[in-house]
N, C-alpha and C positions, 0 to 999 in steps of 0.2 A: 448609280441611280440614274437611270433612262429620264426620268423626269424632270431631273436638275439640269443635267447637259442637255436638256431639248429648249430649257430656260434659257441655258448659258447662250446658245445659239443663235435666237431669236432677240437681232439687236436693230433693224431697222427702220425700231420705231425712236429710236433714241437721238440725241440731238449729241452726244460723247461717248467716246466707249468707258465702258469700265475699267476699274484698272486690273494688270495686269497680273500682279500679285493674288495668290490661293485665296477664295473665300473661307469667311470663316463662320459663318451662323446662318441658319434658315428656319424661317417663321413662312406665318400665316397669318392673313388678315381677313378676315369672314366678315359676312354680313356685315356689309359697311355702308353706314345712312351719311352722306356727306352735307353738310349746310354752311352755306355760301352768303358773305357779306361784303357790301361793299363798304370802307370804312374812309375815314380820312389819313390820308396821307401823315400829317403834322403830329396826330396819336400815334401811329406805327411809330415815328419815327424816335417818337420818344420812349418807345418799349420797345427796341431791337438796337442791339449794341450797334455802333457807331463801323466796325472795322465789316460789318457789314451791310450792304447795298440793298435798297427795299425792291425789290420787282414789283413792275406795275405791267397794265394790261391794259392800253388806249390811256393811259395815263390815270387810271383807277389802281387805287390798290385795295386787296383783297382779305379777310380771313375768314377761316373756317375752322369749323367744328365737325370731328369725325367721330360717332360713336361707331366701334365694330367691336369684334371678336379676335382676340388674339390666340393663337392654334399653334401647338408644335413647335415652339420658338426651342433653340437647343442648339448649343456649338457643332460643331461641323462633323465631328468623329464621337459625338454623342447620342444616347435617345435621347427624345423630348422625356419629359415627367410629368403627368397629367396636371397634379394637384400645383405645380408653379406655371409649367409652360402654358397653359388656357386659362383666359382671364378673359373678362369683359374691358374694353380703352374706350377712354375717348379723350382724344387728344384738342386741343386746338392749337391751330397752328396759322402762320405767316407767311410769307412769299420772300424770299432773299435770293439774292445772285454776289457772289465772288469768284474773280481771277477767271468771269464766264462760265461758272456751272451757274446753272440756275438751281435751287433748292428750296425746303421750306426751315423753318425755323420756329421751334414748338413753346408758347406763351404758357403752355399749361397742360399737365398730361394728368390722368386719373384712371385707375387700375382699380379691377373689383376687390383683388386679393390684398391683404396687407402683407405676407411675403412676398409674392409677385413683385407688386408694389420695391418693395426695398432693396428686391436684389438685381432689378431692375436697374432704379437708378444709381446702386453703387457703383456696376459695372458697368452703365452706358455712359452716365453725369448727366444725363435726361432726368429734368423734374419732375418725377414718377411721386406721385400720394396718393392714399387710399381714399375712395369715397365708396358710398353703398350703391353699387347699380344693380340693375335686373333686366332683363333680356326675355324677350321670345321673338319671333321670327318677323312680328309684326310693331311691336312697341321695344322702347327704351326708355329706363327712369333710372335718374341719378339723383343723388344729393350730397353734397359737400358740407357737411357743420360749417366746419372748419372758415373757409372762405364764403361759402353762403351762396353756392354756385347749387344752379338746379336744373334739370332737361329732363322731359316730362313728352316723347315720340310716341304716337298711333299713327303707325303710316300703311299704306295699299301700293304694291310694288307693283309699274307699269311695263311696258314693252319695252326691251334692249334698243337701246338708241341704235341706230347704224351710219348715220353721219354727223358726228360730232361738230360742235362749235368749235371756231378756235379756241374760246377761253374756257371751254368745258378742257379740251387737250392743257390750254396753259393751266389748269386749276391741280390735276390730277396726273401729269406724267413728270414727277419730277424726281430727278434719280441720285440725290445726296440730302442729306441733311446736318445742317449748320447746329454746332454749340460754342456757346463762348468760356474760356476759364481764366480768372487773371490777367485778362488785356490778348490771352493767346486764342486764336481762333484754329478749331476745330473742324472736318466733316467727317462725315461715315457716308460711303458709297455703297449704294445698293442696285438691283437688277430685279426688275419681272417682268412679265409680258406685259403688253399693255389692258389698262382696267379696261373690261366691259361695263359698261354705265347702261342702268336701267333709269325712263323715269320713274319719277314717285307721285304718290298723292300725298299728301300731309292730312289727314283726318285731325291729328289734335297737332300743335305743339307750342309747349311751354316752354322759355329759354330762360333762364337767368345767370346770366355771368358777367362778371364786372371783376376788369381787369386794368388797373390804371384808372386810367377817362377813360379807356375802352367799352364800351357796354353794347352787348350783345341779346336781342327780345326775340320776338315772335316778329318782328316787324321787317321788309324791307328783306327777305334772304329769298333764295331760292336754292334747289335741293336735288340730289341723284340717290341713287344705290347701286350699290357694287354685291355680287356672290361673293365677290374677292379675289386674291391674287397669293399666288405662293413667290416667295421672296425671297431672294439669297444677299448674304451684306459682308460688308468688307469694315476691319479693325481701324478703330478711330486714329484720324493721320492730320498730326499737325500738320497747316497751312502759314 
């Protein structure tokens, strides 16, 4: 596949190389509305296991909420399958660094499908649950019973950024992600080109998520969009 190896290739945006071992899965991440928080430090620290380091950026730290599209996810010498592999996500997630990869580390993930959803996280140990989303090109509504989480986007997608902030780069190029299990820490390392970032307008949105003390509104974020990125990842390796 011409398109993978043009992937594989394209690494000078990266701050580590990947590792050197066979990938083994490739996904897709589509239409993705990313919203950006600045939070307090002393809450992260108490919702991100200890064996892991919180990344900050001027001395802020950060979370976000990514609703996209998930596309074509499928092990390596497999097809995708429609009806599991494309699901609506929206993850939120953290900022972490260990042993110097910088990473993110996922507070909460939600899946349109309820098998997506479960086979998901048996095989990643990502906190994958199902909530009811709905999509079109312009909006995104989720609602969670369950936890009482709800995201309610009408957004108007702007002009491709072409000189990124630093913290737009530190927010969205980060190429592992961190899981804890039993005191053992975990990453999975992954590779894409780097995101093309649109901005956005926000016409409506509604946020409700409350995590911890954590709590996430309508207040105080600001926000990109991405078409997306094709993604290749590597099998979870204990650190």
């Amino acid at each position: 596949m011409d398109f993978i190896q043009n992937i594989l290739t394209t690494t000078e945006h990266r701050e580590y190389p990947y590792p050197n071992q066979p990938w083994r899965y490739y996904q897709e991440w589509n239409k993705a509305l990313f919203l950006h928080w600045e939070v307090p430090y002393e809450i992260l620290r108490e919702m991100v296991p200890k064996n892991l380091n919180i990344d900050t950026f001027n001395g802020k730290a950060y979370v976000s909420i990514v609703p996209f599209t998930m596309e074509n996810i499928r092990p390596k010498f497999l097809p995708a399958v429609g009806f599991i592999s494309n699901f609506h996500e929206i993850n939120v997630r953290t900022y972490v660094e260990h042993q110097g990869k910088k990473g993110v580390y996922f507070l909460n993930i939600e899946a349109e499908k309820y098998l997506s959803a479960l086979i998901s996280k048996q095989l990643s140990g990502l906190p994958y649950e199902k909530a009811e989303i709905y999509r079109t090109d312009s909006k995104y509504t989720s609602t969670n019973l369950k936890k009482n989480f709800s995201l309610d986007a009408d957004f108007s997608i702007g002009q491709l950024i072409t000189n990124k902030t630093e913290l737009e780069l530190w927010l969205t190029e980060r190429y592992c992600l961190y899981l804890t299990k039993n005191n053992d820490v975990y990453r999975y390392d992954i590779h894409h080109k780097e995101w093309e970032l649109n901005e956005v307008k926000m016409n409506q949105l509604d946020v409700k998520y409350r995590i911890g003390n954590l709590i996430l509104n309508n207040q105080n974020y600001f926000a990109h969009y991405s078409k997306g990125i094709k993604v290749i990842a590597w099998n979870k390796l204990k650190i």
